[in-house]
C-alpha positions in Angstrom: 12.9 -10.9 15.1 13.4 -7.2 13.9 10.8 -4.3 13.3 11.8 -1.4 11.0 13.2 1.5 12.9 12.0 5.2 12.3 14.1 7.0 10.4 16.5 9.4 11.9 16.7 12.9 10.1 20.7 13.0 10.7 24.0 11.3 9.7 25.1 9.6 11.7 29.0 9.8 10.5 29.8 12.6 8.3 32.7 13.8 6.9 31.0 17.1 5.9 29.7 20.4 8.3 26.5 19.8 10.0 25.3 22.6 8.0 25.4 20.7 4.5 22.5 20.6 2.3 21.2 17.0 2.1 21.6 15.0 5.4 21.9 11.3 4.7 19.2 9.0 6.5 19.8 5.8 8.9 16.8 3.2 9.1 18.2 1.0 11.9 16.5 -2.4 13.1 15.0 -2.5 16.5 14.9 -5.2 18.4 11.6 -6.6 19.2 9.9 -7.0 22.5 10.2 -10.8 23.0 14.1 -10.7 22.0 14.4 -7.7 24.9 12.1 -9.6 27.3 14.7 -12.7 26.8 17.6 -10.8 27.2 16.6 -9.1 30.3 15.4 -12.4 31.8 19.1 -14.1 31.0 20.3 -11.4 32.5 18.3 -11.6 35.7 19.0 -15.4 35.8 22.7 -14.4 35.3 22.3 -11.8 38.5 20.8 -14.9 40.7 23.6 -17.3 39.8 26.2 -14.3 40.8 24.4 -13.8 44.5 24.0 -17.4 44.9 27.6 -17.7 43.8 28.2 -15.0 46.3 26.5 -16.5 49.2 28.5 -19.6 49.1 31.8 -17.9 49.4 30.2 -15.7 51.9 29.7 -19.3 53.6 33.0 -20.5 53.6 34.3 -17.7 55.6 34.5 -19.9 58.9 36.5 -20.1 61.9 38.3 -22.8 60.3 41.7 -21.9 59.8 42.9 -25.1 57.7 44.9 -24.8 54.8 41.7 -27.3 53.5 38.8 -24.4 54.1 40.9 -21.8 52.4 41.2 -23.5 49.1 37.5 -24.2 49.2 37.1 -20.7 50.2 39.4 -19.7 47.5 37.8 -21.7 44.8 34.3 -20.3 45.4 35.7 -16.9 45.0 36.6 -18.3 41.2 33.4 -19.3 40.7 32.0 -16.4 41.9 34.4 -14.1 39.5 33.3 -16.4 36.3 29.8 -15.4 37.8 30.3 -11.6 37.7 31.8 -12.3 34.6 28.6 -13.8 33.3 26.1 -11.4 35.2 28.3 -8.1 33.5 28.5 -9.9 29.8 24.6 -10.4 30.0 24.0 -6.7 31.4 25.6 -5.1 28.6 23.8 -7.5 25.9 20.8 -6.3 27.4 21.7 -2.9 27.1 22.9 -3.0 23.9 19.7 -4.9 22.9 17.9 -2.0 24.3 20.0 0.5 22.8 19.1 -1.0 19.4 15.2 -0.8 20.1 15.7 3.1 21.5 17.8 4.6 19.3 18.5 2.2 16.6 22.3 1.8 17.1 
């Protein structure tokens, strides 16, 4: 769902001086509160899952030596990479999201 922006009094891109006569307008589309307020709450969840995913290779760093506990100990680190991956991806949807309902862009 999307709410008219306010106008901004400047171009945005502009091939001319900034001292030309007529300016050219941009009416963006903000964002509206319940698509931030999702956004931000994906992106909390996505945080969790990372520090969860975190805490179990955390775990795994025993005193067992084996060949056994370091692929297991490997293999959370994947998982917690793809988590990162998903925590960062969701961060910068949420800021874009709240760049859009800021500053229209």
């Amino acid at each position: 769902m999307s709410t008219p922006a306010p106008c901004i009094n400047f171009a945005l891109i502009s091939g001319h001086p900034i001292d030309r006569g007529v300016l050219g307008l941009y009416c963006g589309w903000t964002m509206s509160k319940a698509d931030l307020d999702q956004l931000r709450l994906a992106y909390k969840k996505a945080v969790d899952e990372w520090v969860d995913a975190i805490r179990a290779e955390e775990a795994l760093a025993t005193p067992d030596h084996s060949m056994v506990a370091m692929e297991h100990w490997d293999a959370a680190h994947f998982t917690e990479h793809d988590a990162h991956k998903k925590a960062t991806e969701a961060r910068e949807a949420y800021k874009d999201g709240l760049r859009d309902a800021n500053y229209g862009i």
